[in-house]
C-alpha positions as CSV (number, residue, x, y, z in Angstrom):
1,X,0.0,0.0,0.0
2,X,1.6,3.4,-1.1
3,X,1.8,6.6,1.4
4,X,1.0,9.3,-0.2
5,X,2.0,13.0,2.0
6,X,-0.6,15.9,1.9
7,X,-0.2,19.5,3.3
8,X,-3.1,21.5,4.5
9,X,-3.4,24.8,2.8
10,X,-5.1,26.6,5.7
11,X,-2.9,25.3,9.1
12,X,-0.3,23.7,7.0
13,X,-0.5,20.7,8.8
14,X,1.4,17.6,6.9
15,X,-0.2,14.1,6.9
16,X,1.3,10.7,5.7
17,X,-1.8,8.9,4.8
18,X,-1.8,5.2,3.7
19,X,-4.3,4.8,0.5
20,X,-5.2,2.0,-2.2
21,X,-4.7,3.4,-5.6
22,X,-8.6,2.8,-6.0
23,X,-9.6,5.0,-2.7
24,X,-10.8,8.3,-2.7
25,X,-8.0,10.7,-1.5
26,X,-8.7,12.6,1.7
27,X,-10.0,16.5,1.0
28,X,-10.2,17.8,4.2
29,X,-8.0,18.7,7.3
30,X,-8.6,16.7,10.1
31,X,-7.7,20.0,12.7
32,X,-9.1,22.9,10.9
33,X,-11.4,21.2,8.1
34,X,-8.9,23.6,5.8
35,X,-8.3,22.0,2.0
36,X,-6.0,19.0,1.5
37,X,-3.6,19.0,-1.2
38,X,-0.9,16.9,-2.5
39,X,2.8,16.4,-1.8
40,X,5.3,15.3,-4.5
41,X,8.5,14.3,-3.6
42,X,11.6,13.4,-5.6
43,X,12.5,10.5,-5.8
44,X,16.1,9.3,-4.1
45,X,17.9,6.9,-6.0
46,X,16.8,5.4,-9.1
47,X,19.3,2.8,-10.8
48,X,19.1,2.3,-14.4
49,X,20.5,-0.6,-16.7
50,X,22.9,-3.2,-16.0
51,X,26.3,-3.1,-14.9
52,X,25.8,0.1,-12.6
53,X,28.4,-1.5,-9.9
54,X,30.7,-2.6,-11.9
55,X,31.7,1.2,-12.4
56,X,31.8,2.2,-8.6
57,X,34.6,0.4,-7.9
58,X,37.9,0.4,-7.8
59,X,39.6,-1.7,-10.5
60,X,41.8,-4.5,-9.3
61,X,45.6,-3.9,-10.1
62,X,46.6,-6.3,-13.5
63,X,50.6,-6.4,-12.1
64,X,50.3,-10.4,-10.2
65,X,53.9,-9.4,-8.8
66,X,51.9,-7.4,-5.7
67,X,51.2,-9.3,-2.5
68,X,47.8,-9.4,-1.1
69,X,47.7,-8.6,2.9
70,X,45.1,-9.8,4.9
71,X,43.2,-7.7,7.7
72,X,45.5,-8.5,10.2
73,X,47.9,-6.8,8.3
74,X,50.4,-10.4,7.4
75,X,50.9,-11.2,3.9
């Protein structure tokens, strides 16, 4: 079930409301009986196509002369 945010236009009062798509959306404030009207939001992360990690790391070295130390710190 989405949650859709809603800001009174008389108080200013913000409300998180938990709807079905199908349901009628509140109209009213529930403290002053002001007009309800609709918060949109941007979105935070959106990830698109493949291979999006592969590109936010750091490559590993090609040279196989290098030694590899542990967490401890020992090789």
């Amino acid at each position: 079930m989405p949650i859709y945010e809603y800001e009174c236009e008389r108080c200013h009062e913000r409300y998180e409301i938990m709807a079905n798509l199908g349901e009628e959306p509140p109209k009213t404030c529930i403290k002053c009986g002001g007009n309800l009207r609709k918060i949109f939001s941007p979105v935070g992360i959106v990830f698109k196509g493949s291979g999006f990690y592969t590109t936010d790391y750091k490559k590993k070295s090609s040279n196989s002369n290098e030694k590899s130390i542990d967490s401890k710190g020992e090789e």
